[in-house]
DRENDO-1510 file (C-alpha; in Angstrom, 1 decimal, always signed):
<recs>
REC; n; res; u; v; w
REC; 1; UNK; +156.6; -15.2; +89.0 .
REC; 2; UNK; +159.0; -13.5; +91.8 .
REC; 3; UNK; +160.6; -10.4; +90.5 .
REC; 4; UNK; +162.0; -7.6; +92.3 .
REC; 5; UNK; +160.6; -4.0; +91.5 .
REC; 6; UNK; +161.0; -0.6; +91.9 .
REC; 7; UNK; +158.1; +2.0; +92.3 .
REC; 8; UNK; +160.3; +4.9; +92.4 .
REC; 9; UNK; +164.0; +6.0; +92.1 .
REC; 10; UNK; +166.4; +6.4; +95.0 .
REC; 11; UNK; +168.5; +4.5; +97.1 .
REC; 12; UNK; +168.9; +0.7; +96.4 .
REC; 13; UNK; +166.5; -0.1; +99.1 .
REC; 14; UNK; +163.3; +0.5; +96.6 .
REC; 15; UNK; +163.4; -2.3; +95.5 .
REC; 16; UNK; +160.9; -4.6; +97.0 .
REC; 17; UNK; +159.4; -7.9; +95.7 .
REC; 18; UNK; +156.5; -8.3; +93.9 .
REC; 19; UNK; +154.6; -11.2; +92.4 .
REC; 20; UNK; +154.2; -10.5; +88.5 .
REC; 21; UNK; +152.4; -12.6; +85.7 .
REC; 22; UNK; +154.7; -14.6; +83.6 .
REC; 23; UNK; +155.4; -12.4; +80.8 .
REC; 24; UNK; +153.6; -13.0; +77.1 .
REC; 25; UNK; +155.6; -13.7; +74.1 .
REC; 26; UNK; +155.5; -12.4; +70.6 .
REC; 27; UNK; +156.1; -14.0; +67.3 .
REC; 28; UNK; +159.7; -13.2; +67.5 .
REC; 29; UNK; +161.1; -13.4; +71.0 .
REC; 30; UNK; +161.8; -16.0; +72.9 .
REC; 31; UNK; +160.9; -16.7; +76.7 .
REC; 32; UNK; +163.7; -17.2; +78.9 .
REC; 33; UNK; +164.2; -18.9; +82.5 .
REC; 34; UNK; +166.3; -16.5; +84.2 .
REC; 35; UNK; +169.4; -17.7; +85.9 .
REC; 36; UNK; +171.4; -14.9; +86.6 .
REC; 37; UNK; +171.8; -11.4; +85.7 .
REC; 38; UNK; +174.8; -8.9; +86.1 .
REC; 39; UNK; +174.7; -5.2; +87.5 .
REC; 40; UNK; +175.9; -2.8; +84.9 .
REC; 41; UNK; +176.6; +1.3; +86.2 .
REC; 42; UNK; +173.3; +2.2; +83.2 .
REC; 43; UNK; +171.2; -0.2; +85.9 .
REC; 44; UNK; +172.2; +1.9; +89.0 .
REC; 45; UNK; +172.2; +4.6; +87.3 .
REC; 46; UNK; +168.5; +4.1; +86.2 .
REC; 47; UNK; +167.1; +2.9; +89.7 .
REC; 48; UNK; +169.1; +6.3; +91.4 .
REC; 49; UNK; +168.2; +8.9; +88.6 .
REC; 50; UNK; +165.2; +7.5; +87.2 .
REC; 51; UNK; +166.8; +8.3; +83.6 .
REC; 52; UNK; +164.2; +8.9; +80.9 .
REC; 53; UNK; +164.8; +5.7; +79.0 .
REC; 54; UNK; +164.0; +3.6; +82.2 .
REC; 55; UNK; +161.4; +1.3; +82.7 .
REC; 56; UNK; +158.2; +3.2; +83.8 .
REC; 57; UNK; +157.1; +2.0; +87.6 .
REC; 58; UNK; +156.7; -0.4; +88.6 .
REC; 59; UNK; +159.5; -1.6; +87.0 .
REC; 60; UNK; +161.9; -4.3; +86.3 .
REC; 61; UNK; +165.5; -3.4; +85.6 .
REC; 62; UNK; +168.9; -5.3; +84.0 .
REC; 63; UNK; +169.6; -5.8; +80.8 .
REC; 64; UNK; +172.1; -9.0; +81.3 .
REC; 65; UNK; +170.6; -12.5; +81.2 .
REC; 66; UNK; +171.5; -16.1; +81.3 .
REC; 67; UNK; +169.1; -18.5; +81.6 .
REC; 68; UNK; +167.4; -21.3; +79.8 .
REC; 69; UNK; +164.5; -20.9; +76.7 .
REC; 70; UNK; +161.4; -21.9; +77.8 .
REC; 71; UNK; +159.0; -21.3; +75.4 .
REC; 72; UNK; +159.6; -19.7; +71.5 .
REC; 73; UNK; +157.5; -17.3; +69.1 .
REC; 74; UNK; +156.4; -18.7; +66.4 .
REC; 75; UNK; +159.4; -17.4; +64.3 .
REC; 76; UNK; +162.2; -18.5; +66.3 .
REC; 77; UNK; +164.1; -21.0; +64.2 .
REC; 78; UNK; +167.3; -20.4; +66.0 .
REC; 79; UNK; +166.8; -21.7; +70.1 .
REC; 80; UNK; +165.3; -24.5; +70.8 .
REC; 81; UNK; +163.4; -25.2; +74.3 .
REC; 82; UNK; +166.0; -26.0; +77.0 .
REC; 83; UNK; +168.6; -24.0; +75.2 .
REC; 84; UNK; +170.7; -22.6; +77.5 .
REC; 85; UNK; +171.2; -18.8; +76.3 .
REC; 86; UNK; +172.6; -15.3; +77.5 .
REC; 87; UNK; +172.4; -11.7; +75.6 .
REC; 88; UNK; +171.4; -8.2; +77.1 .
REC; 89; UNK; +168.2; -7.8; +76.1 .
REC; 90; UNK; +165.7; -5.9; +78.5 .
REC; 91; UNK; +165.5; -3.6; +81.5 .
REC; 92; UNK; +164.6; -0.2; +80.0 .
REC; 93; UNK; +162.3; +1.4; +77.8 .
REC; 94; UNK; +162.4; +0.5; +74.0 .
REC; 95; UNK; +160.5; +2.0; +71.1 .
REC; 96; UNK; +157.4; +0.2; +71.6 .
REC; 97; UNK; +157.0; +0.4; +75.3 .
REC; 98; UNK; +159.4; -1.2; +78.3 .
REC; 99; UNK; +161.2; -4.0; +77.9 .
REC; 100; UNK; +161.2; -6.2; +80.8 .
REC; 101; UNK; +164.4; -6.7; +82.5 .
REC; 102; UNK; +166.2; -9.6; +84.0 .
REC; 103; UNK; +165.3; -9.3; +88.0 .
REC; 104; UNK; +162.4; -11.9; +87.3 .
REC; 105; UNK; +162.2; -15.2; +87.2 .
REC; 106; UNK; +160.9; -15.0; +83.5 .
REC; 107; UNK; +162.4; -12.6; +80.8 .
REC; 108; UNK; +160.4; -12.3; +77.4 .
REC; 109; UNK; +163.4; -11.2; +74.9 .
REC; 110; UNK; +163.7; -10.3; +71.0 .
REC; 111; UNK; +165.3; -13.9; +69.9 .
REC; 112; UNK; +167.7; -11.7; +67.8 .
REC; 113; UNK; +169.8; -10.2; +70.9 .
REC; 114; UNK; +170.4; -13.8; +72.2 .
REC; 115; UNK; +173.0; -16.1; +71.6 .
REC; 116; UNK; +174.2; -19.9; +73.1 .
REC; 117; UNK; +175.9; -19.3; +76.3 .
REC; 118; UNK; +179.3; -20.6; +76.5 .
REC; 119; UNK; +179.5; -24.2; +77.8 .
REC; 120; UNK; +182.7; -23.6; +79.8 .
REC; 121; UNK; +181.0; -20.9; +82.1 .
REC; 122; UNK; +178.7; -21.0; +84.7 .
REC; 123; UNK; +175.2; -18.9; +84.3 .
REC; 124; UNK; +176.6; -16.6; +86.7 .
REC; 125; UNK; +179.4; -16.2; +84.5 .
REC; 126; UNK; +178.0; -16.0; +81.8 .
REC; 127; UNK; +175.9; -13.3; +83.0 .
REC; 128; UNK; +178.6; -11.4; +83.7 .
REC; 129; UNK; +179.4; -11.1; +80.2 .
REC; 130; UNK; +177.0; -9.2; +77.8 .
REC; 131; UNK; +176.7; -5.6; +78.1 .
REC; 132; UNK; +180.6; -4.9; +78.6 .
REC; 133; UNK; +181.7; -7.2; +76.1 .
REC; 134; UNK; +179.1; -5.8; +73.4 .
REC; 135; UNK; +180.8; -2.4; +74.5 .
REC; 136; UNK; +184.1; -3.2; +74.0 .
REC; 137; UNK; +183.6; -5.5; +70.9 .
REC; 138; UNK; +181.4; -2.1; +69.2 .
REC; 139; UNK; +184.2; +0.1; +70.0 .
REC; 140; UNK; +187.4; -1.8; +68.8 .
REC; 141; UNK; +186.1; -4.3; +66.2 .
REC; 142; UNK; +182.9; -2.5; +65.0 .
REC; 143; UNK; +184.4; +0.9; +65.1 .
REC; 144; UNK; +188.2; +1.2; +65.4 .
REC; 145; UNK; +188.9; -2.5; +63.4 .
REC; 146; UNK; +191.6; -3.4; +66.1 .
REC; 147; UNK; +193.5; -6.0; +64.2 .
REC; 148; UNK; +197.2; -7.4; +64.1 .
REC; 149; UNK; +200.6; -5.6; +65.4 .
REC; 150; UNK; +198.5; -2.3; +66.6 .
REC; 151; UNK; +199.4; -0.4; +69.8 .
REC; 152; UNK; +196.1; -0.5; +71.9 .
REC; 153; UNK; +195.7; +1.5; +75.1 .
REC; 154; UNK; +193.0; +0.8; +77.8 .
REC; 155; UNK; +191.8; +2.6; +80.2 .
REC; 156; UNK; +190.7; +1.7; +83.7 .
REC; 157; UNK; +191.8; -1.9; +82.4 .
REC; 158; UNK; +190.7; -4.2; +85.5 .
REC; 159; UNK; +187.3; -2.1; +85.1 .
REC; 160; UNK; +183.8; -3.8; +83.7 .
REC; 161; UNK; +184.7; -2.9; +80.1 .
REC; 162; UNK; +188.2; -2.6; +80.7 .
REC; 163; UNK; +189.3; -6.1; +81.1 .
REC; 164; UNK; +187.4; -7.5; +78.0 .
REC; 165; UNK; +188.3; -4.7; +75.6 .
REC; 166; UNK; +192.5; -6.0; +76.8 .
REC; 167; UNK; +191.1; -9.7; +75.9 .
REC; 168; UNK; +189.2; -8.9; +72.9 .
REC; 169; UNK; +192.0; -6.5; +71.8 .
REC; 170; UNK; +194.6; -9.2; +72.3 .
REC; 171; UNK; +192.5; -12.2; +70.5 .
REC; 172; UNK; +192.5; -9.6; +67.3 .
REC; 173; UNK; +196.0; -9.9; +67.8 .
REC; 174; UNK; +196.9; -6.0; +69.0 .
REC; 175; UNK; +199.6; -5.1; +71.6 .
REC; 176; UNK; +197.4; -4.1; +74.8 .
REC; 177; UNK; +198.5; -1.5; +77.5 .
REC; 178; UNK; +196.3; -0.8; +80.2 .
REC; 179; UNK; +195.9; +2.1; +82.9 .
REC; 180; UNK; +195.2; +1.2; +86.6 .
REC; 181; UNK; +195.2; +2.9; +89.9 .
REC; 182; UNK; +197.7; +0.7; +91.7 .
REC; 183; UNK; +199.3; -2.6; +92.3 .
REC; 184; UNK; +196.2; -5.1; +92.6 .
REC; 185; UNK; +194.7; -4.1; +89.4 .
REC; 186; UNK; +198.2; -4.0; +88.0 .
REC; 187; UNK; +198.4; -7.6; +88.4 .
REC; 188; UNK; +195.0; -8.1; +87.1 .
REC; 189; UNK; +195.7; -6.7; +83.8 .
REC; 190; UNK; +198.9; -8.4; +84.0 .
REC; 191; UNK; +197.4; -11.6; +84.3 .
REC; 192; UNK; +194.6; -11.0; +81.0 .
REC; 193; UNK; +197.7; -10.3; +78.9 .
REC; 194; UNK; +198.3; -6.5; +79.2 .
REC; 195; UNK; +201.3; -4.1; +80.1 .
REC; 196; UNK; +200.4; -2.5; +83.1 .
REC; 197; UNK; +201.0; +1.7; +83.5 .
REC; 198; UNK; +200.1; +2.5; +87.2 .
REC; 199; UNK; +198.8; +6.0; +85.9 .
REC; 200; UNK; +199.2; +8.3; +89.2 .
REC; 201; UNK; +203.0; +7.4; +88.8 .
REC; 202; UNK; +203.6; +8.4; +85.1 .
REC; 203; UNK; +202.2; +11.6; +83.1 .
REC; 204; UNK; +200.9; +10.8; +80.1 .
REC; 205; UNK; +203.8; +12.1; +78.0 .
REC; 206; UNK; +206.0; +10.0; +80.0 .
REC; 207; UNK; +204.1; +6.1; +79.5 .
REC; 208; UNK; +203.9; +7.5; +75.8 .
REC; 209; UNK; +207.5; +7.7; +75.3 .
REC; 210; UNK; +208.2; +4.9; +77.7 .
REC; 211; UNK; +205.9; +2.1; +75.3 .
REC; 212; UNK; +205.4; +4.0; +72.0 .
REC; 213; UNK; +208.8; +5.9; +71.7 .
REC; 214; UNK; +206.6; +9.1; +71.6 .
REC; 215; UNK; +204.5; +8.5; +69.0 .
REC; 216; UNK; +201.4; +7.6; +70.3 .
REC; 217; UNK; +198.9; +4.6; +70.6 .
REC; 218; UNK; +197.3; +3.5; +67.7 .
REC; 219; UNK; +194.0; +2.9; +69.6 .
REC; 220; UNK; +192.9; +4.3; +72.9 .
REC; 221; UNK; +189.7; +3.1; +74.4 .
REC; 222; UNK; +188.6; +5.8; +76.9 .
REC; 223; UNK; +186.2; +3.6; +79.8 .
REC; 224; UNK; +186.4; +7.0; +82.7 .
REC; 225; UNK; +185.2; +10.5; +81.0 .
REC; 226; UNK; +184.9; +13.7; +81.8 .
REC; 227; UNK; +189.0; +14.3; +82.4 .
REC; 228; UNK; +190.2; +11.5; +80.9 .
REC; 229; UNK; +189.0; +12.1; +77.2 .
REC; 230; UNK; +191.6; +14.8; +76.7 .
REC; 231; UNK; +194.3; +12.6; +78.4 .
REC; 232; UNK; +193.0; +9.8; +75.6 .
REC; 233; UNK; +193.6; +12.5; +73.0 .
REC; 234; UNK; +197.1; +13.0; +73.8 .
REC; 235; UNK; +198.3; +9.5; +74.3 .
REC; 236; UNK; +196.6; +8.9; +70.6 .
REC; 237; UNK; +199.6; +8.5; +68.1 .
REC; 238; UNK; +198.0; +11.4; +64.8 .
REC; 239; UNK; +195.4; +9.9; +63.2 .
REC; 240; UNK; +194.8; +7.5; +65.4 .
REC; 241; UNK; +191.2; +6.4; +66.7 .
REC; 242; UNK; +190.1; +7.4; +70.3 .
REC; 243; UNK; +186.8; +5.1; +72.5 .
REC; 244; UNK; +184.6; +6.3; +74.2 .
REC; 245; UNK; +181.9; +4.8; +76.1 .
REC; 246; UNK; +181.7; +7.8; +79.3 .
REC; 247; UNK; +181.3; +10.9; +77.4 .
REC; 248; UNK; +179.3; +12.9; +79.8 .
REC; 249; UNK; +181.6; +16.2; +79.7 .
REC; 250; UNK; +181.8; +19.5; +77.7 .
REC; 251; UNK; +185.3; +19.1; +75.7 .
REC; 252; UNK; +187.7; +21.7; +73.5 .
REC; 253; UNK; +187.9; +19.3; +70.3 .
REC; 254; UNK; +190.8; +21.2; +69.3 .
REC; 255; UNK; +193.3; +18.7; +69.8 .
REC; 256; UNK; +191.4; +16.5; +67.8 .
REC; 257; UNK; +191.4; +18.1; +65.0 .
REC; 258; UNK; +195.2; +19.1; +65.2 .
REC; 259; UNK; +196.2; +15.1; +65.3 .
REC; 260; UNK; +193.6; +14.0; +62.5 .
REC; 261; UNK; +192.0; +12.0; +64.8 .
REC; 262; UNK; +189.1; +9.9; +64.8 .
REC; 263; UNK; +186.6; +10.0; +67.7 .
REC; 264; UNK; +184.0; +6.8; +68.5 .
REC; 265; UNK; +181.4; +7.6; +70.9 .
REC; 266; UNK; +179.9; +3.9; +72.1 .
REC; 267; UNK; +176.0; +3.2; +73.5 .
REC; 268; UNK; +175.6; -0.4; +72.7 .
REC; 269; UNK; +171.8; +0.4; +74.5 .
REC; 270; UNK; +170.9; +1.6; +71.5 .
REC; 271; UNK; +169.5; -0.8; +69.7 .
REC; 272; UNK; +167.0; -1.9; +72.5 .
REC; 273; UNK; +166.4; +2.0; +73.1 .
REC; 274; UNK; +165.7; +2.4; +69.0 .
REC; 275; UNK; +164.4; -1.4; +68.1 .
REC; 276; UNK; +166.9; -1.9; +65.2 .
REC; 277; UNK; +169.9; -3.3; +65.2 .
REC; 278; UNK; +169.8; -6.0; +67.4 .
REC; 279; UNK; +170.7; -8.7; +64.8 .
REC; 280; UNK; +174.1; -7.2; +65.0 .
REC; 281; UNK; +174.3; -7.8; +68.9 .
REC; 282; UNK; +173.2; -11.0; +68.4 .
REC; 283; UNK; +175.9; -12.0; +66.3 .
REC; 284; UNK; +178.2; -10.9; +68.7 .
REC; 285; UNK; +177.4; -12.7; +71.8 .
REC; 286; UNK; +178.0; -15.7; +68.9 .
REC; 287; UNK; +181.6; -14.4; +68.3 .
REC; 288; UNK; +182.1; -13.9; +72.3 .
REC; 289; UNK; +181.0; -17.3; +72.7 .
REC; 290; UNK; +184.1; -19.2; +70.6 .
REC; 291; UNK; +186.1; -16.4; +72.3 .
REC; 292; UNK; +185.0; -17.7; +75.3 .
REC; 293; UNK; +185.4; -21.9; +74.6 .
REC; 294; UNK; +188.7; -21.0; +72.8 .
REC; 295; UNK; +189.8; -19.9; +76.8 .
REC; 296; UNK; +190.8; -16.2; +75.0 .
REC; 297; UNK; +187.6; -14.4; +77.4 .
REC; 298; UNK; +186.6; -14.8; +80.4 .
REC; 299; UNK; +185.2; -12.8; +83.0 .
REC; 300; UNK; +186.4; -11.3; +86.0 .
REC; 301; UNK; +183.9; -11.9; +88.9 .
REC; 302; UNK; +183.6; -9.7; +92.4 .
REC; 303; UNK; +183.1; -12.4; +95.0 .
REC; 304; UNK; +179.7; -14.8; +95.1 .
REC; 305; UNK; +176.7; -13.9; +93.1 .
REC; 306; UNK; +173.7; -12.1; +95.5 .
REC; 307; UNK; +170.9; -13.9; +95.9 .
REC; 308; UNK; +167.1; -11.9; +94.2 .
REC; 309; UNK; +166.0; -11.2; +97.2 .
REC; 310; UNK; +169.6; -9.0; +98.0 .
REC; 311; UNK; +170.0; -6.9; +95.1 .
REC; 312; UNK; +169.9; -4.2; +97.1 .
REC; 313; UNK; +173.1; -4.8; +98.4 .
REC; 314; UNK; +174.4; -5.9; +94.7 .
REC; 315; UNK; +173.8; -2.3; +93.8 .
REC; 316; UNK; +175.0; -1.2; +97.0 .
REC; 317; UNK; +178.5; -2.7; +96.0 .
REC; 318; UNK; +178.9; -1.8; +92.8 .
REC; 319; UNK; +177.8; +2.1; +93.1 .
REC; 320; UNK; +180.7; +1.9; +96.0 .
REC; 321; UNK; +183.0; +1.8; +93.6 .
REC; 322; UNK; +184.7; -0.7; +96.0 .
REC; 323; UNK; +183.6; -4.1; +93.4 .
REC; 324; UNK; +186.8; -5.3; +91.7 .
REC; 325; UNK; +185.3; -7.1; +89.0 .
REC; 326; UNK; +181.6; -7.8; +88.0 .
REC; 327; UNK; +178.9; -7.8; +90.3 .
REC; 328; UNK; +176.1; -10.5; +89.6 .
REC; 329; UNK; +172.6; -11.7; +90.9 .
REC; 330; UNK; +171.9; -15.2; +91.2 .
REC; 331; UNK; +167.7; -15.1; +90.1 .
REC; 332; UNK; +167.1; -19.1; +90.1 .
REC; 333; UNK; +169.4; -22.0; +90.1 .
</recs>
């Protein structure tokens, strides 16, 4: 099969082609025609870094897949062949060796981090979807319980994660503000349901009394780090429940503990990295799906898909920072 590889870390021109076998399957996975994959920061992070939990070389990165099943383990009683399917489910190192990853024309996946891709999108779409919504979803639902009438702050709203925590958030019923760095983005979160706060015009004191009265947001999901995590703290109404998916920063917990408040750290890699839990992910592509076909999700795309043989630049774009939206590799039509 054609796949694209990397022998080494560094800039995204190591990747280079490479003819692979088709990969074997076991009892319960499930092999899957790859269609199209998405580029998540964890995927240029692992080609640049070469982060410990990365496949060893040569490898085969991206977790994000949409394709169609091909062939089934012997205890798959959930797809069918032809089923047309999406999940993240690959691209790094698991507990019993590497997990193949998505830049392949063949994917073998567990069956139980898979789900029916929604019939309304495109594979490209759809590929779009996996890692950030299981982010979001295990952050608001999993951990914070968003529900009904709750004040729900997001920041770095027109971002990967950011605009499906605002739609997820919103289909749970919560009131959904959103940070953004200026007018565009404004707009963009505008248009998935949210209030807008263009943050390099207001301090945080001042959008907290200006859409809370001064008391504070119920729920504050934290997509930026590093800086931003004490800013989360303060806009947090007491005992309220702070996100965090970017924790990469040494932090005074003090004000934490002064409000009572509660603290979620997200890694939805975690159960490919540990090998348990990946029921649970499964499930929840299922719940994104009828989010999805209800027309309460959908994805926010940066321009065409990239062809396999250009994923170079795909990375290129998306570690630019200049994407606006999700970046995604066409593998097969």
């Amino acid at each position: 099969m054609k796949a694209m590889i990397i022998r080494q870390a560094g800039a995204p021109e190591v990747f280079e082609p490479a003819e692979l076998p088709i990969p074997e399957i076991g009892p319960k996975q499930v092999l899957v025609k790859v269609a199209a994959t998405s580029v998540n920061p964890v995927d240029w992070k692992i080609r640049k870094l070469g982060l410990p939990f990365g496949p060893d070389y040569p490898g085969v990165l991206h977790g994000d897949v949409a394709g169609v099943v091909e062939a089934v383990g012997a205890e798959i009683t959930t797809f069918s062949l032809g089923d047309e399917v999406y999940g993240c489910a690959g691209g790094l190192k698991g507990p019993d060796g590497d997990r193949g990853g998505a830049l392949a024309e063949f994917m073998a996946c567990d069956g139980e981090f898979l789900a029916p891709k929604p019939g309304n999108l495109t594979m490209a779409e759809a590929a779009a979807l996996p890692l950030v919504c299981l982010t979001a979803w295990e952050g608001l639902v999993d951990g914070a319980n968003v529900g009904w009438g709750q004040t729900v702050l997001v920041h770095a709203g027109a971002g990967g994660v950011g605009h499906m925590a605002i739609q997820i958030a919103i289909a749970r019923g919560a009131k959904v503000f959103a940070t953004v760095s200026g007018p565009e983005k404004a707009k963009i979160v505008t248009d998935y349901g949210a209030v807008p706060i263009i943050y390099r015009d207001m301090e945080v004191d001042e959008y907290v009394a200006a859409h809370t009265g001064g008391a504070g947001f119920d729920i504050v999901y934290d997509t930026v780090g590093g800086e931003n995590i004490p800013k989360s703290w303060q806009a947090a109404k007491p005992r309220g429940t702070v996100i965090s998916c970017q924790s990469n920063s040494t932090q005074d917990l003090t004000p934490v503990h002064l409000k009572g408040l509660h603290h979620i750290g997200v890694l939805m890699l975690l159960p490919l990295m540990l090998g348990t839990g990946g029921a649970r992910h499964g499930h929840i592509m299922g719940e994104i799906t009828a989010l999805v076909e209800a027309g309460q999700l959908r994805p926010l795309m940066d321009g065409d898909p990239f062809p396999l043989s250009d994923v170079a630049a795909a990375h290129a774009r998306l570690e630019s920072g200049q994407a606006l939206g999700k970046v995604v590799v066409q593998v097969s039509a």
